[in-house]
TORGUVEX-693340 format. One record per residue (C-alpha): residue in one letter; z, x, y. Coordinates in pm, whole numbers, padded with zeros to 5 digits, always signed. Example, Ala and Ser with C-alpha at 12.3 -4.5 7.8 and 13.67 -1.06 7.14 Angstrom:
BEGIN
A+00780+01230-00450S+00714+01367-00106
//
This chain:
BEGIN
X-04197-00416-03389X-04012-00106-03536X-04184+00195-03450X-04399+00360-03711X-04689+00568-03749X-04906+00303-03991X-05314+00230-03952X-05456-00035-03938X-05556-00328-03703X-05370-00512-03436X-05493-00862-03275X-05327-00754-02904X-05606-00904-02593X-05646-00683-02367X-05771-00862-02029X-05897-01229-02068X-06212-01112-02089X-06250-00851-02347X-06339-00919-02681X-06079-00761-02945X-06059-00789-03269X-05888-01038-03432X-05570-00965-03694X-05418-01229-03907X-05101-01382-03762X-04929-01760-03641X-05030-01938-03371X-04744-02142-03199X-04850-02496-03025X-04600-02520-02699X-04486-02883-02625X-04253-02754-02362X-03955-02609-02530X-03729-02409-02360X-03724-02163-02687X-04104-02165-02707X-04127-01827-02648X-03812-01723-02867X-04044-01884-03167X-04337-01634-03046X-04058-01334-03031X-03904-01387-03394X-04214-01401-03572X-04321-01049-03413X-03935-00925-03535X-04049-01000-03838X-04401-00788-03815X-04626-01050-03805X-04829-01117-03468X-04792-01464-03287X-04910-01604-03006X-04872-01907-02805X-05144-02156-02684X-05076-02526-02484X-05127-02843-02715X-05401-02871-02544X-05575-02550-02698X-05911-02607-02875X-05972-02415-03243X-06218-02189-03027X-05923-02126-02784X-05632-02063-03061X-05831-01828-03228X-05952-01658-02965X-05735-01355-03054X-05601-01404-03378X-05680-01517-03695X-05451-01754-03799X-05255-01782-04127X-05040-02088-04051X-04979-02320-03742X-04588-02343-03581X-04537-02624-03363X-04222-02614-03078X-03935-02852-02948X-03994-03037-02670X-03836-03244-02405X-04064-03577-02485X-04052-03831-02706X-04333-03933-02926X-04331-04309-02825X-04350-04169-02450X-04693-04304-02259X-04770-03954-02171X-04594-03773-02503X-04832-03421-02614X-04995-03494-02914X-05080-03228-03223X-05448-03112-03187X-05684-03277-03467X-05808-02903-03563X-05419-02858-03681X-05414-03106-03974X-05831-03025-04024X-05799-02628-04087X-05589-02696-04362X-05315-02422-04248X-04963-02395-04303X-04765-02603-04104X-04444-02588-03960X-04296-02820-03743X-03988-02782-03530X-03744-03044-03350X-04034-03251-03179X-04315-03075-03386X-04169-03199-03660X-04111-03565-03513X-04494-03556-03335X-04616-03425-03737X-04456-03725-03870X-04569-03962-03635X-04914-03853-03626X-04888-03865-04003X-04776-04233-04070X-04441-04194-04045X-04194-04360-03778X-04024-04209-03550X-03715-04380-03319X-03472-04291-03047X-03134-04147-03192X-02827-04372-03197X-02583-04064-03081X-02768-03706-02979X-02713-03398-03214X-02688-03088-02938X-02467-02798-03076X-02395-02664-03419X-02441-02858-03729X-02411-02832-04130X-02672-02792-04314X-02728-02944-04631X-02990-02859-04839X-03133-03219-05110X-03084-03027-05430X-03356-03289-05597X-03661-03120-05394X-03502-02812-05174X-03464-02579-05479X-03862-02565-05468X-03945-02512-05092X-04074-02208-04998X-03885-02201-04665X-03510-02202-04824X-03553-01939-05107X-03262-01729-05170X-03039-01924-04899X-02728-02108-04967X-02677-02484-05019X-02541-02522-04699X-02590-02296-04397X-02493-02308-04010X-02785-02412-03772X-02848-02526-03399X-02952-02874-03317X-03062-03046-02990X-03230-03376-03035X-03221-03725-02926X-03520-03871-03166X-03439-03918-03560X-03715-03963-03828X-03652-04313-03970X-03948-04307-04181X-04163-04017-04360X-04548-03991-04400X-04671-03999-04710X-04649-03745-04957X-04341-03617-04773X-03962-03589-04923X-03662-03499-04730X-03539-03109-04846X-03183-03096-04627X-02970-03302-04388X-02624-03256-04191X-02347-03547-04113X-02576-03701-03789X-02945-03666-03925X-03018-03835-04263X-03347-03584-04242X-03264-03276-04063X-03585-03106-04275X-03868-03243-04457X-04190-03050-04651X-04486-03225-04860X-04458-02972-05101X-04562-02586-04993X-04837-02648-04741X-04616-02869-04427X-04264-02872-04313X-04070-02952-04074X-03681-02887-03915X-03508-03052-03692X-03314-02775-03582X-03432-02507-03453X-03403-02182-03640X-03548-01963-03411X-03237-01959-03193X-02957-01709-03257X-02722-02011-03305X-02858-02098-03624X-02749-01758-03813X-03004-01750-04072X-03299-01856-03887X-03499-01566-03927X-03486-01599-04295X-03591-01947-04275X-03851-01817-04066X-03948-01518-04248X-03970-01743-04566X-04237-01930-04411X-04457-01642-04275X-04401-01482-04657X-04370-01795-04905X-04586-02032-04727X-04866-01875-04500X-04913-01482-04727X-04819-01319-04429X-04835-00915-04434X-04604-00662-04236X-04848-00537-04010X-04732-00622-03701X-04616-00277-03556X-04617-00005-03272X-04839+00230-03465X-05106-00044-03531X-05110-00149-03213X-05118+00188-03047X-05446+00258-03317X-05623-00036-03236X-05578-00060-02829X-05696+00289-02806X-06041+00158-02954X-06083-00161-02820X-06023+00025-02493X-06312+00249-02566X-06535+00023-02652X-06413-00203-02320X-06466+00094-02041X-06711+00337-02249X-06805+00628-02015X-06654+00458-01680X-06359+00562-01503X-06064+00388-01495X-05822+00305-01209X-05442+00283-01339X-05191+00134-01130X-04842+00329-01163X-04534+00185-01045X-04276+00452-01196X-04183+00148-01488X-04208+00178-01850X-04471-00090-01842X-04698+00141-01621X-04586+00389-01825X-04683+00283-02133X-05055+00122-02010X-05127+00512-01889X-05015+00718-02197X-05228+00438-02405X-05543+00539-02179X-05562+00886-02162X-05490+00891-02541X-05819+00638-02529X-06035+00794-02247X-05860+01114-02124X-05939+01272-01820X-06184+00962-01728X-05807+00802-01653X-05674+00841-01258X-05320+00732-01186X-05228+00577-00840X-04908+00582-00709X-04896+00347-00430X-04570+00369-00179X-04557-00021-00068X-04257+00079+00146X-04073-00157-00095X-03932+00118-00317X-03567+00214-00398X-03386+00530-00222X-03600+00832-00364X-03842+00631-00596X-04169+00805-00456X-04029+01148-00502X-03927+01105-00809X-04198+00893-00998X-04440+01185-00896X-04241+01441-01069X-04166+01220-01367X-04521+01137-01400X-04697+01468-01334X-04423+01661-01548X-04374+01411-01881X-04738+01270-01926X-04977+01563-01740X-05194+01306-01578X-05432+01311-01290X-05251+01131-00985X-05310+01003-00685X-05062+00959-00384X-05145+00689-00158X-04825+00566+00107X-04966+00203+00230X-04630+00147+00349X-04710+00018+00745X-04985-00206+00539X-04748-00372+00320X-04513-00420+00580X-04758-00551+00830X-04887-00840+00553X-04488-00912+00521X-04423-00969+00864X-04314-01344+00909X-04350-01422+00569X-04007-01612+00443X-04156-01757+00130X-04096-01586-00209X-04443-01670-00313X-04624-01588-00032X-04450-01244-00060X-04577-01217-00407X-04915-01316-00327X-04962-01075-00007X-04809-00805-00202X-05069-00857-00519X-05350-00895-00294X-05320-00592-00112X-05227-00429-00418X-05574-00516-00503X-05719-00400-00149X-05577-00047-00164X-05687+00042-00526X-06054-00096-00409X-06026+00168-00085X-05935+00437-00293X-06190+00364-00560X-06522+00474-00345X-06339+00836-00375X-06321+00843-00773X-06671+00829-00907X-06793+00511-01108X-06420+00409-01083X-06491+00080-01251X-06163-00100-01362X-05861-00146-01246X-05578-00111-01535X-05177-00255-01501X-04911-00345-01694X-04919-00686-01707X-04690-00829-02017X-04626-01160-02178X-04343-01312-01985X-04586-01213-01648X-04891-01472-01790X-04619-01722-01946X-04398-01741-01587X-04716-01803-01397X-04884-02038-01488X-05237-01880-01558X-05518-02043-01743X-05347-01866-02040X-05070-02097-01997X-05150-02421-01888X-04878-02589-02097X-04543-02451-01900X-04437-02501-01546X-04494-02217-01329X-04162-02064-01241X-04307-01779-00987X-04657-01641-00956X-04595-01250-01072X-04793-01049-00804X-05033-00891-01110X-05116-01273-01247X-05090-01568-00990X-05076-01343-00735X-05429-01173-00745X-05724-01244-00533X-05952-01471-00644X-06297-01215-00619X-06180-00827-00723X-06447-00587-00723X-06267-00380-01006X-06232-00524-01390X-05901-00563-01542X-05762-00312-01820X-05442-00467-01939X-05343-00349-02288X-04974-00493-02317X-05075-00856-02173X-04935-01028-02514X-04649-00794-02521X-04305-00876-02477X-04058-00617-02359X-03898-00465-02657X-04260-00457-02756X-04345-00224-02513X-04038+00027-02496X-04124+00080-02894X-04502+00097-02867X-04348+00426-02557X-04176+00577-02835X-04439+00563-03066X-04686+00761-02840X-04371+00986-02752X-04307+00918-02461X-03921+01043-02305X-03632+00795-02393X-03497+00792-02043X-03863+00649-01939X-03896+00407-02210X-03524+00216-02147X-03559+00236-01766X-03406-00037-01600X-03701-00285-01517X-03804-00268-01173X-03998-00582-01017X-04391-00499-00887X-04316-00672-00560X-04038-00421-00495X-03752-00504-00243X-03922-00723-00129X-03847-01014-00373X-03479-00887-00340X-03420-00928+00062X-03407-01328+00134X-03604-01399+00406X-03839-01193+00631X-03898-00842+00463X-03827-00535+00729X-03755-00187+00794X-03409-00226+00923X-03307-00445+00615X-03515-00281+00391X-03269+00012+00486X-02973-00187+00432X-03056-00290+00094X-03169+00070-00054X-02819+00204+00048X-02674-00124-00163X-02919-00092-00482X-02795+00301-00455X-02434+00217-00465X-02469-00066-00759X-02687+00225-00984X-02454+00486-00918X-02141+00308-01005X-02285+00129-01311X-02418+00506-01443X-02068+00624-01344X-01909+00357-01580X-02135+00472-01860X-02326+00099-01867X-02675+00213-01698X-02807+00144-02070X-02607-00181-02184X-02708-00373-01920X-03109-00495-01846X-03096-00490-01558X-02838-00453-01172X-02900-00413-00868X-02803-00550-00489X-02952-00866-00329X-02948-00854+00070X-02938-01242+00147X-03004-01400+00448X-02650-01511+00520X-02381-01375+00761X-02022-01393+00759X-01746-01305+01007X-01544-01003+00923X-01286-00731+01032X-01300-00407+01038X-01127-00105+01217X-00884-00459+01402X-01267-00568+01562X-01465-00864+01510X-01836-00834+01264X-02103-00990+01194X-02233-00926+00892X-02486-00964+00609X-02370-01092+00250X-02497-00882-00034X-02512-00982-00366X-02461-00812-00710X-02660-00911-01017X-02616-00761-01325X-02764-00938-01642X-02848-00837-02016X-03149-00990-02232X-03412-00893-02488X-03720-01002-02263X-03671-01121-01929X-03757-01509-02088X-03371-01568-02057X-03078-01371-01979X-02680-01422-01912X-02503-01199-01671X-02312-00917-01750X-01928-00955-01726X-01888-00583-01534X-01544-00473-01546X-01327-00562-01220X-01274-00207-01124X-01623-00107-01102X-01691-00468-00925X-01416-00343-00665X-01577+00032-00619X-01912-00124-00587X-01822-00350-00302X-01576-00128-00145X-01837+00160-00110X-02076-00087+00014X-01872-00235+00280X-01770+00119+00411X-02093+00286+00339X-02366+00064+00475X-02370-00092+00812X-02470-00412+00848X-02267-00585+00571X-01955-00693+00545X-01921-00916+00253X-02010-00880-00122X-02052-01134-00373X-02096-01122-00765X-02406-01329-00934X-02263-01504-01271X-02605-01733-01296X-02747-01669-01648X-03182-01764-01688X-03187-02046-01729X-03095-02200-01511X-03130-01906-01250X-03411-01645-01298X-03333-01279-01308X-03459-01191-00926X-03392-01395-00650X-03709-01448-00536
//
């Protein structure tokens, strides 16, 4: 999304349960792919709304917040002659829709189709040429105005030995006789995958489709969505009062300034001290808030309660589901004070429901149960108000600048709901609760020193639950290992870590060595997601 001031409609959901209206865009059928969601993210770039359902998803289910123009389907890791391979819903080929198919879409289109399918005699991972069949590719919508041949990404094992009928081949490279295939302007398929930034002009490819192929319009933007949360949000809480969580992030951020544009006053803030903040946080979230958005706030410090459901607890999900549940429990004590307080609103985005797993999402593994989605109780007395659930990120630091919000709030470093928490290995406490918050202050300061606060997504300090020997002052320690991680991405779907520059490596872990008792050894995180996740917990 680019941010703009344009009317009109927008197909966001707001909580699972609401009913908003529906806006035309893609719907994208996940097999599994790792770039699944990269699909979803390109098509919004390119101001059209998508959204993502499991091949499992009935018509009722992939329409159940947008209307769709055409029908992606992703990579995946099986094969279509595999016992237990995904299949394409029948509702795909029935609509009638544009179709494209991508790596195994494409192979699971043409197998479904008639065609054959077989395993690869050598796998194609890594760049390839492209090579567009001048006989049929000079009249496919999807490579209008490209070159004959162009760069792209492959990873594959299957080949198409056989197409349906009514197919042609449009392009190949020197390993795949078809590398893309179309039936004229209604189905295609590559098997590359353009939606990676390996394959340079994938978004053209991509954009040619949404344009050429399925009539898709540019109205996929901040100001559209701002416009049309702001009523479905009226017509979701009408005269009630809403409860909105506020955790000092731009996601919170954003969910309150979209409220009291839609209900005003009727809109309380909480501010809930977990005890799992960084050095300062409470202070200065308060000000921020009251200050830059003028709202009605609430101060609640729950930190012996958070720390009391913590105590013992050594597994990272456990933490995230004790946290989220009593989350839950304080918003419900304070409610009885507000009158008719009703709902319950958070920022919940995108990468939350994918990551975990909820009956959104039944088609990916869960990677960890985000305290707002896997980890909430199972009976809440309050109803969910969750404007940015099909957002990702980006999405949500331009729909902040589009209601006006300050710059320095909008590109805030993320900070996790769970807190420290999901950042101290093991059993969560006081003491190294202590020891981590003078780490994390150390890593900020020297990265805002260096001047790379706003390249980087995210750093901060990991207290882990090892201990090494050490010397200082000619005596003997025993300390803790911390560990730096400092990664950049678009999302929070993947990320690689940030190569910071030695010298500000060596000032981080020389202050923390000599600042903070209780650790004597620092290490540097150089996992990228995948395989690693960003936190770690």
């Amino acid at each position: 999304m680019q941010p703009t001031g344009a009317n009109g409609g927008s197909p966001n959901g707001g909580s699972p349960n609401g009913n908003p209206p529906k806006d035309d865009g893609i719907v994208v059928i996940d097999f599994g792919s790792q770039y699944t969601h990269l699909i979803a993210r390109r098509i919004r770039e390119l101001r059209v709304y998508s959204e993502i359902v499991p091949a499992s998803a009935t018509w009722e289910r992939a329409t159940q917040r947008v209307n769709p123009k055409g029908i992606i389907l992703s990579g995946g890791p099986a094969s279509v002659y595999d016992a237990d391979a995904p299949v394409i819903p029948n509702w795909v080929f029935e609509q009638d829709l544009p179709i494209l198919g991508i790596c195994y879409g494409m192979q699971a289109m043409v197998h479904q189709l008639g065609g054959r399918v077989a395993s690869g005699a050598v796998r194609e991972y890594g760049h390839a040429s492209l090579h567009r069949d001048s006989r049929d590719s000079s009249e496919t919508p999807l490579f209008q105005g490209l070159p004959e041949s162009l760069e792209v990404w492959m990873s594959h094992g299957d080949r198409v030995e056989a197409l349906p009928p009514g197919f042609s081949t449009l392009a190949h490279t020197d390993n795949s006789a078809v590398a893309a295939i179309g039936d004229g302007l209604r189905r295609f398929g590559l098997q590359f995958h353009p939606e990676v930034a390996h394959t340079p002009l994938g978004m053209a490819i991509l954009g040619n489709f949404l344009r050429n192929a399925c009539g898709c319009q540019d109205s996929w933007t901040p100001g559209n969505f701002v416009a049309e949360s702001v009523s479905r949000m009226r017509e979701q809480v009408g005269d009630g009062r809403v409860i909105c969580a506020l955790s000092g992030g731009v996601d919170s951020a954003v969910t309150a300034a979209l409220l009291h544009e839609a209900i005003g006053d009727n809109l309380t803030c909480i501010f809930v001290n977990n005890g799992l903040l960084r050095e300062g946080e409470a202070e200065a979230v308060q000000n921020t808030f009251k200050k830059n958005l003028c709202l009605n706030l609430m101060y609640v410090d729950a930190t012996d309660r958070f720390l009391k459901k913590l105590e013992s607890v050594i597994d990272p999900e456990q933490k995230r589901k004790a946290i989220g549940e009593e989350f839950i429990r304080v918003f419900e004590g304070v409610a009885p004070e507000l009158s008719d307080a009703k709902f319950l609103a958070q920022g919940t985005l995108y990468p939350d429901v994918i990551e975990s797993e909820t009956p959104d999402n039944r088609a990916s593994a869960r990677i960890k149960s985000h305290h707002n989605v896997g980890g909430l109780p199972e009976h809440m007395e309050l109803k969910l108000v969750e404007p940015l659930r099909y957002l990702f990120k980006d999405e949500v630091r331009d729909v902040g600048l589009a209601l006006g919000l300050p710059r320095e709030m909008v590109y805030r470093q993320p900070f996790p709901g769970p807190g420290l928490a999901i950042r101290i290995i093991g059993e969560v406490t006081k003491e190294r609760l202590a020891i981590l918050r003078g780490c994390d202050t150390i890593v900020l300061d020297e990265v805002k020193k260096a001047g790379l606060y706003d390249e980087i997504w995210q750093s901060f300090a990991v207290l882990t639950d090892s201990r090494t020997v050490g010397v200082m002052g000619d005596f003997r320690t025993y300390g803790y290992v911390c560990a730096i991680r400092a990664v950049s991405s678009d999302d929070a779907m993947t990320a690689d870590w940030v190569r910071l520059p030695y010298e500000v490596l060596s000032q981080i872990s020389s202050r923390i060595v000599n600042e903070v008792p209780g650790v004597n050894r620092v290490v540097y995180d150089i996992t990228s997601k995948p395989p690693g996740t960003i936190e770690w917990e």
